[in-house]
N, C-alpha and C positions, 0 to 999 in steps of 0.2 A: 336889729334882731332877726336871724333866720326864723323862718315861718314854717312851722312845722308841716310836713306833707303825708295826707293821711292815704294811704294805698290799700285798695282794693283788696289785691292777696293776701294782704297781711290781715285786713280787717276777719276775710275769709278763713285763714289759719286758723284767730283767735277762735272764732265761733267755730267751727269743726273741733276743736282741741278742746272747747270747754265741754259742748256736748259728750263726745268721747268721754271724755274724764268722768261726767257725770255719770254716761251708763255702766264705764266699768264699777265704778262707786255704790250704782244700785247692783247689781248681778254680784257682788261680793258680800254684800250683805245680805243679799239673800239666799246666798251660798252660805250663810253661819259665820263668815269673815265682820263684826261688829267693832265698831269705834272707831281708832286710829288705824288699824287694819284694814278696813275697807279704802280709805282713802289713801292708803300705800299701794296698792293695788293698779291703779291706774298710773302712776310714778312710773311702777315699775315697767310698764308694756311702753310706754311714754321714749321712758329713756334706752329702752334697746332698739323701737324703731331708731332711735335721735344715731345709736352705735351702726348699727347695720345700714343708714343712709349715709354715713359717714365712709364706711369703709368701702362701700361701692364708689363712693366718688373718689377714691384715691387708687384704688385698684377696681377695674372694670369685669375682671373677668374671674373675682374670688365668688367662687361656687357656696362656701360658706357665709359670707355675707348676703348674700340671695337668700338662700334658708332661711337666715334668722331674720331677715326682714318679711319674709313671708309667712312665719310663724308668728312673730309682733302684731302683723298687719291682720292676720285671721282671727288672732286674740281678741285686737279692738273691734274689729265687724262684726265675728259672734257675738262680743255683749251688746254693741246696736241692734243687731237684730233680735238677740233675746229679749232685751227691752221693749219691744216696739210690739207686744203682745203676744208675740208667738208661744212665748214660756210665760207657766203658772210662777210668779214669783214667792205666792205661797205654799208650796209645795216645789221646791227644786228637785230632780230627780239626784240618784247616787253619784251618777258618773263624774255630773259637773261638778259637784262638791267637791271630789277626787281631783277636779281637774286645776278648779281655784287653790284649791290645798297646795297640790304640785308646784304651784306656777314660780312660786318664789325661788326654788333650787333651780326651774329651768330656767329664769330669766337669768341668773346669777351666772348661771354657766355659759351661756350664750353670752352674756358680756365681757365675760373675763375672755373667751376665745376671740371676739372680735378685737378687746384693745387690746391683748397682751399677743396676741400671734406674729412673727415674724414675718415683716415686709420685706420680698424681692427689692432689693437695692439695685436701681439701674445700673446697668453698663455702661461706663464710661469708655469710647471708645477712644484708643490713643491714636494724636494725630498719625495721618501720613505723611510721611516726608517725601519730597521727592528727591529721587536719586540724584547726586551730582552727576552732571554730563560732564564725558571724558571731554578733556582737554586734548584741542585740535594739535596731533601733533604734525609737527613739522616736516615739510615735502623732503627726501633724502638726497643731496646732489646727485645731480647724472655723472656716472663715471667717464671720465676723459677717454674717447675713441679716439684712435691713429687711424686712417684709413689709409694703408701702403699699397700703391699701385703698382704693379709688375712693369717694367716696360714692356712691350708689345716687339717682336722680333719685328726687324725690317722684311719687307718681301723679296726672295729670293729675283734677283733677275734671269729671265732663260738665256741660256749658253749660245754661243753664234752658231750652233748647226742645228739647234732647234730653230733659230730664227730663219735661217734658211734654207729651212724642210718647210716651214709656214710661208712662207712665200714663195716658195715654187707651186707652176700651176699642175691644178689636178691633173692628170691622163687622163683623154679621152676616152669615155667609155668604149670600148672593142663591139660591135655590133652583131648578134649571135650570127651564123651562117642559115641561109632561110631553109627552112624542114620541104622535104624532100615527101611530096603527095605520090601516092598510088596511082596508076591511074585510074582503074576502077573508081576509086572514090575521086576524083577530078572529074569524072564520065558524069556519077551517080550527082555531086554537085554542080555538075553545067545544065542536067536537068532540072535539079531544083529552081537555080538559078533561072532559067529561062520559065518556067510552069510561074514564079513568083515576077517573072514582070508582066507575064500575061495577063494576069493577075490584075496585080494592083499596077501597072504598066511603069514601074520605078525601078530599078536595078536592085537587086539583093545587095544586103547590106553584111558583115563581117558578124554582127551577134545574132542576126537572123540566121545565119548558115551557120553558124555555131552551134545555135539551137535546133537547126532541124539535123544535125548530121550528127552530136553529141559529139564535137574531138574537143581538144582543148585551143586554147583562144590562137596559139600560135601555129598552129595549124588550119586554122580557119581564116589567120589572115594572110598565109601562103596563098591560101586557095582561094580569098578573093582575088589575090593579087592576080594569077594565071588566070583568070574569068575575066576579066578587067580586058 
């Protein structure tokens, strides 16, 4: 035989739920609610907490199921706490009377809203498929190339009087006839000439007398030549 297992919270339920029960039982009666009426009373707050705990756990974020769990839940605490001496329960004032009177149409309406209200049906979402990959197609043949090569023209050979124009020898270069000095400037450059080996006691040279007499080169090598 399994052995029954007796758990704390549940023991703690029972005794919360039975006190509850009893103080809405008393505050109803002394609200003018007498017999079988009083002990309907406490059913009724009973089982719309049981609705409105319900419907939070299936949907989390019904703003309506919050309400009427918080309306339930105030129900049972005021009559705890009216009980618990704060209220004359020989003299209940108007309001509460009013308010036990009420309570039966509102618990009724708060429960018909919580079971009967239309649940968001999940979205089921449809699988994804993945795409077929194209099918690899096939590389296209290379088109057959001819490659036609031109012949190449032979090289002409040169003619026998080209060939013996190339090998006949050049003519001697003709040698200009040598330029023809003034004598003045033969005079004026035998001075120089002579002042420059005083000098530096070396003979003038051909771009040295070029340079000091300003003529052009073949003319200054005439006139070294006659200095010489």
């Amino acid at each position: 035989m399994s052995r029954i297992r007796v758990d704390a919270v549940l023991v703690q339920a029972v005794i919360a739920g039975a006190l509850s029960f009893a103080h809405l039982h008393d505050l109803a009666a002394a609200a003018g609610q007498d017999g079988w009426k009083a002990w309907a009373y406490p059913v009724s707050v009973d089982l719309l907490l049981v609705a409105a705990w319900r419907r939070m756990r299936t949907t989390a974020d019904n703003r309506a199921a919050w309400a009427w769990f918080i309306i339930a839940l105030a129900a049972s605490l005021g009559a705890n706490v009216a009980t618990a001496g704060l209220l004359d329960l020989q003299d209940v004032p108007a309001w509460l009377r009013i308010l036990v009177a009420g309570w039966p149409a509102l618990a009724f309406l708060g429960g018909t809203l919580l079971v009967h209200s239309p649940q968001a049906a999940p979205t089921e979402t449809a699988p994804v498929t993945a795409a077929p990959l194209p099918a690899p197609s096939e590389p296209e043949p290379a088109p057959d190339v001819t490659v036609e090569r031109t012949p190449e023209p032979a090289p002409e050979l040169p003619s026998m009087p080209a060939l013996e124009e190339a090998a006949a020898p050049a003519p001697a270069p003709v040698s200009a006839p040598a330029a023809a000095v003034p004598p003045a400037l033969l005079d004026h450059a035998r001075k120089l000439a002579d002042s420059h080996q005083a000098t530096t006691g070396s003979r003038i040279d051909s771009a040295t007398l070029r340079a000091r007499l300003g003529v052009p080169a073949h003319l200054a090598d005439a006139i070294t030549a006659q200095l010489a």
